[in-house]
C-alpha positions in Angstrom: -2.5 34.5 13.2 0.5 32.5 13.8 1.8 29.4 13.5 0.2 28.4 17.3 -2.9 29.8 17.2 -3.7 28.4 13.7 -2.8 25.0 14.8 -4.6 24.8 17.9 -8.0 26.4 16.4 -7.7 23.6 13.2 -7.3 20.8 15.3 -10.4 21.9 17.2 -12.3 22.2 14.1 -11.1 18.9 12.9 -12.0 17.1 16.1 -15.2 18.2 15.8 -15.4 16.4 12.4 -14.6 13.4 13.7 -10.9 13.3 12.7 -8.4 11.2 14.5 -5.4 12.7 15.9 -6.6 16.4 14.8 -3.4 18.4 15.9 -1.5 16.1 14.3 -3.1 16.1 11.3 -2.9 19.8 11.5 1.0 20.2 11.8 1.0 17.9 8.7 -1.0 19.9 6.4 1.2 23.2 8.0 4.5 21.4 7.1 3.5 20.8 3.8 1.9 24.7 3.0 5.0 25.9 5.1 7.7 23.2 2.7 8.8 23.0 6.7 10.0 19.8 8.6 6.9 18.8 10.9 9.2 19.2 13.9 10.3 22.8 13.0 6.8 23.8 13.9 7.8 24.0 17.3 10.6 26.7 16.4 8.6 28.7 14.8 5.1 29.1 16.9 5.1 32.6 16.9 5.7 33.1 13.2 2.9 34.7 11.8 1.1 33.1 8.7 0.5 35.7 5.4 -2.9 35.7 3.9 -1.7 33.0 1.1 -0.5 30.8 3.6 -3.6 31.4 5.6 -6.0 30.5 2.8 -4.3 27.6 1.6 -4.1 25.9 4.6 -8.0 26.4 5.2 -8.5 25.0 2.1 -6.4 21.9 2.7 -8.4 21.7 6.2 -11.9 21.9 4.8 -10.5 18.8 2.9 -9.8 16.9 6.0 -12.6 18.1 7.5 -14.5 16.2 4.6 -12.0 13.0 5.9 -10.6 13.2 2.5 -7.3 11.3 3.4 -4.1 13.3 4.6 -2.2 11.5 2.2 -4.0 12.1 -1.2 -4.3 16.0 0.3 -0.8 16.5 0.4 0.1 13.7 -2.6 2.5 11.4 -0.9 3.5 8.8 2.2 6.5 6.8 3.1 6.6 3.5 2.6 9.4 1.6 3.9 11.2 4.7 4.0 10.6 5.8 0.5 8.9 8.7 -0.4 5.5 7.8 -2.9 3.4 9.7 -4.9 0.0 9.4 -4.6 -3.5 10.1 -5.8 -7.4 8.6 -5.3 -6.7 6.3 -8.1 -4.4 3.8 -5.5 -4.5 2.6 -2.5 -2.5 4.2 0.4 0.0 2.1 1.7 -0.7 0.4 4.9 2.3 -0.1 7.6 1.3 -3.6 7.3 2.1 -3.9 4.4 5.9 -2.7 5.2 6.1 -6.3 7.0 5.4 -8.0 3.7 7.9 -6.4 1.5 10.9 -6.8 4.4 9.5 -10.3 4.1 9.7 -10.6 0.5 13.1 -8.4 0.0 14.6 -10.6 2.8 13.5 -14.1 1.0 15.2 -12.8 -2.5 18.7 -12.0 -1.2 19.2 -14.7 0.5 18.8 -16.6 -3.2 21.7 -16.4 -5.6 22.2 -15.0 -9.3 19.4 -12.6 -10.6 16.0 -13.6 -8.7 12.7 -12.6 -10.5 10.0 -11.6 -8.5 6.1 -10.5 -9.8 4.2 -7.9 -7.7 0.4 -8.9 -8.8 -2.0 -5.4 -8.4 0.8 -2.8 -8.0 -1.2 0.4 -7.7 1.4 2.9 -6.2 4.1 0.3 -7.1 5.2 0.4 -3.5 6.2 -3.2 -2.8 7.4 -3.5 -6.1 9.9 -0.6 -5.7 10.7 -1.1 -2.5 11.4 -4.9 -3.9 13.8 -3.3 -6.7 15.9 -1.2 -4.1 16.0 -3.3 -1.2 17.1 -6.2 -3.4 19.0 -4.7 -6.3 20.0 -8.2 -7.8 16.6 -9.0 -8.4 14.2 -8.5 -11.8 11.0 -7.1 -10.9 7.5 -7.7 -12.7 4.8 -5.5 -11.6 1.1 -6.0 -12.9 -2.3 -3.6 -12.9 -5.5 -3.4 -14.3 -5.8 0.1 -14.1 -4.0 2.2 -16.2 -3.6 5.4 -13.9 -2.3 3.5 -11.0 0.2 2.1 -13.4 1.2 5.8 -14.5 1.4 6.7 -10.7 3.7 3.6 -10.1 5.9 4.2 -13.3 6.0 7.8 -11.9 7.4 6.4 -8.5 10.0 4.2 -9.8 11.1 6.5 -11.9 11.5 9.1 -9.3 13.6 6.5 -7.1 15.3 5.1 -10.0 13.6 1.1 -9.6 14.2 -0.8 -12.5 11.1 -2.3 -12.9 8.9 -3.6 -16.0 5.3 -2.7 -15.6 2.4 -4.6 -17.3 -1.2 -3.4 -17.2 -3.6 -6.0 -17.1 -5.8 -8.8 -14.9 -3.2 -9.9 -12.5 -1.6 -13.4 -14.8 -2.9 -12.8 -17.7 -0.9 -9.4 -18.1 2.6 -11.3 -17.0 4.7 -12.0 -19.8 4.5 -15.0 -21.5 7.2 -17.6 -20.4 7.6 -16.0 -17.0 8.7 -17.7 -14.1 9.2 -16.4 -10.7 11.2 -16.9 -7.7 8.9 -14.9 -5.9 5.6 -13.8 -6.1 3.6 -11.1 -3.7 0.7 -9.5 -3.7 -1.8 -7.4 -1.6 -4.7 -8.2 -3.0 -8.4 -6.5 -2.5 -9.5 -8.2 0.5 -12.3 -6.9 2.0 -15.6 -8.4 2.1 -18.0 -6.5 -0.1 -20.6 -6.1 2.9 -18.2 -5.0 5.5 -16.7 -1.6 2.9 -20.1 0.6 4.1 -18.7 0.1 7.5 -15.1 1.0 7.1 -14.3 4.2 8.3 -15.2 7.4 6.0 -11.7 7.8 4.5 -11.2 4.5 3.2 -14.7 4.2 2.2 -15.3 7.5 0.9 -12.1 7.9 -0.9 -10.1 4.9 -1.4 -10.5 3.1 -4.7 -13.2 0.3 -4.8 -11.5 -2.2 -6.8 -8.5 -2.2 -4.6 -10.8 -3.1 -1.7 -13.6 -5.1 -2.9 -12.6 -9.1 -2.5 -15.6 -10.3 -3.5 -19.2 -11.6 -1.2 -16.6 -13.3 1.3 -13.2 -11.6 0.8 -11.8 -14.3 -1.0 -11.7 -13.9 -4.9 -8.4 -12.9 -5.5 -7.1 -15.5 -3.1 -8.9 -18.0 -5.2 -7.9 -16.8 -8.7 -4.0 -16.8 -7.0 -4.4 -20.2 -5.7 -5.4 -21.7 -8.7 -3.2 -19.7 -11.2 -0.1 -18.8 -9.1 1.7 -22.3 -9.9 2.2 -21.5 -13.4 4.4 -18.8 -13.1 6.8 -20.1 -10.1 9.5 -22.1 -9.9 9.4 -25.3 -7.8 11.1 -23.6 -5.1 9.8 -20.5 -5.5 7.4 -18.4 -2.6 4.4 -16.7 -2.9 3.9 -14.5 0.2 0.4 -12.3 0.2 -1.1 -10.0 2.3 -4.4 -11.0 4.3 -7.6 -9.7 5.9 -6.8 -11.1 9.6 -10.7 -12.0 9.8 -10.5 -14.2 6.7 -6.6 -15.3 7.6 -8.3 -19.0 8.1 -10.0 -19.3 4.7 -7.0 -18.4 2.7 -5.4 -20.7 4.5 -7.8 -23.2 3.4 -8.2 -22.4 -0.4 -4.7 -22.3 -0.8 -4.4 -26.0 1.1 -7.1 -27.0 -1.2 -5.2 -26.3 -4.4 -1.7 -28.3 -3.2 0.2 -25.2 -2.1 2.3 -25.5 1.1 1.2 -23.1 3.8 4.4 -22.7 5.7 3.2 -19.7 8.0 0.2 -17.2 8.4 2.7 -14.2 10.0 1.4 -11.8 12.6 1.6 -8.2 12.2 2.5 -5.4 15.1 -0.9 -6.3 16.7 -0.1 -9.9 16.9 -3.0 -10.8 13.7 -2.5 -13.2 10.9 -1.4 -10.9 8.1 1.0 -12.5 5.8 0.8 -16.1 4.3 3.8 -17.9 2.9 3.5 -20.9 0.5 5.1 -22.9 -1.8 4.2 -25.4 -4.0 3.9 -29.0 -3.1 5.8 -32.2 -5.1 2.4 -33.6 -5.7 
């Protein structure tokens, strides 16, 4: 078979499944048996596949098929431009969550000296990395509870060469003592624990829980950050956070409630709240 024919009778079987963009996934899964640039595809549509090929890439379609996610098939995305490892025990990077860390690498170069900033509930370490090298002045403080996605992360930054210092625990209380931040961010589990059953079968199927679950309304972590954030940031420090655009309004509250400054909720590429920015008030 060759490289056309077993692309266009995948995608059929993955549409059937229920896949979103099937060929596409296809040509992904074919790049990475082939260790060919997606693109090159197209150069090579008449190359035939050998048996090994052949049977590996069934395999790696089965798991689609199964909406296992294309990302922990093959064991990596981009974020921000940077290649990531990953595995079930984190969750997969969101473009969203690109807007955050330009956000947050933006806010620490514009400050002077050797900025410290604390990435609460890591997992991949993505933000944090992409923290450490869009922002090389800065110290970087990144925190887990869960000890594989903290071997995954250290994996990352080693691989990219962040300087970073990991802590596994419950968000604060695995921060060093003493610490105070210029900058804290986070993309905390958000989702309300009703709504996960209806989230489409990757995320739901696959996806960590505890990186999802925020609790009966969302809000948990938001609350436990609110009320324990001020602790560990200087007075004119930031604390910039990821949000479910259907609870955007309620963070907003709980964080109003506990004598932070809301100085923006910030819209992502579909024009939702996504990204609140705060700093503590004088008071």
């Amino acid at each position: 078979m060759s490289i056309l024919d077993v692309i266009q009778r995948s995608a059929e079987f993955l549409a059937k499944r229920g896949v979103s963009s099937p060929r596409l996934q296809v040509e992904l899964l074919l790049a990475h048996v082939l260790k060919m640039e997606r693109m090159k595809l197209y150069l090579n549509f008449s190359r035939p596949l050998s048996e090994a090929e052949l049977n590996q890439l069934r395999a790696l379609v089965q798991r689609r098929g199964h909406r296992e996610p294309l990302q922990y098939i093959i064991g990596s995305t981009s974020f921000c431009g940077i290649d990531m490892a990953l595995d079930p025990s984190v969750l997969i990077p969101r473009p969203e969550t690109e807007l955050l860390a330009e956000r947050a690498w933006t806010f620490l170069n514009g400050l002077g000296n050797t900025p410290v900033a604390l990435d609460l509930g890591t997992g991949s370490g993505c933000l944090a990395i992409a923290l450490a090298l869009k922002a090389p002045r800065a110290k970087i403080h990144a925190v887990d509870v869960s000890a594989n996605a903290l071997a995954l992360a250290r994996q990352n930054a080693a691989r990219h060469g962040a300087n970073i210092e990991f802590h596994e625990g419950d968000f604060f209380h695995a921060a060093p003592p003493g610490l105070r931040c210029d900058l804290i961010v986070s993309n905390p589990p958000y989702i309300p624990s009703a709504r996960i059953q209806t989230l489409e079968a990757e995320v739901r199927d696959y996806e960590p829980p505890t990186a999802l679950d925020g609790g009966a309304d969302g809000q948990d972590f938001y609350r436990q950050i609110a009320a324990q954030a001020g602790a560990f940031l200087q007075p004119t420090g930031r604390i910039m956070l990821e949000l479910d655009e259907e609870g955007a309004e309620a963070t907003r509250e709980i964080f109003s409630g506990e004598k932070w400054a809301v100085e923006a909720l910030e819209k992502d590429y579909n024009q939702l709240p996504r990204i609140l920015v705060a700093h503590l008030t004088s008071s």
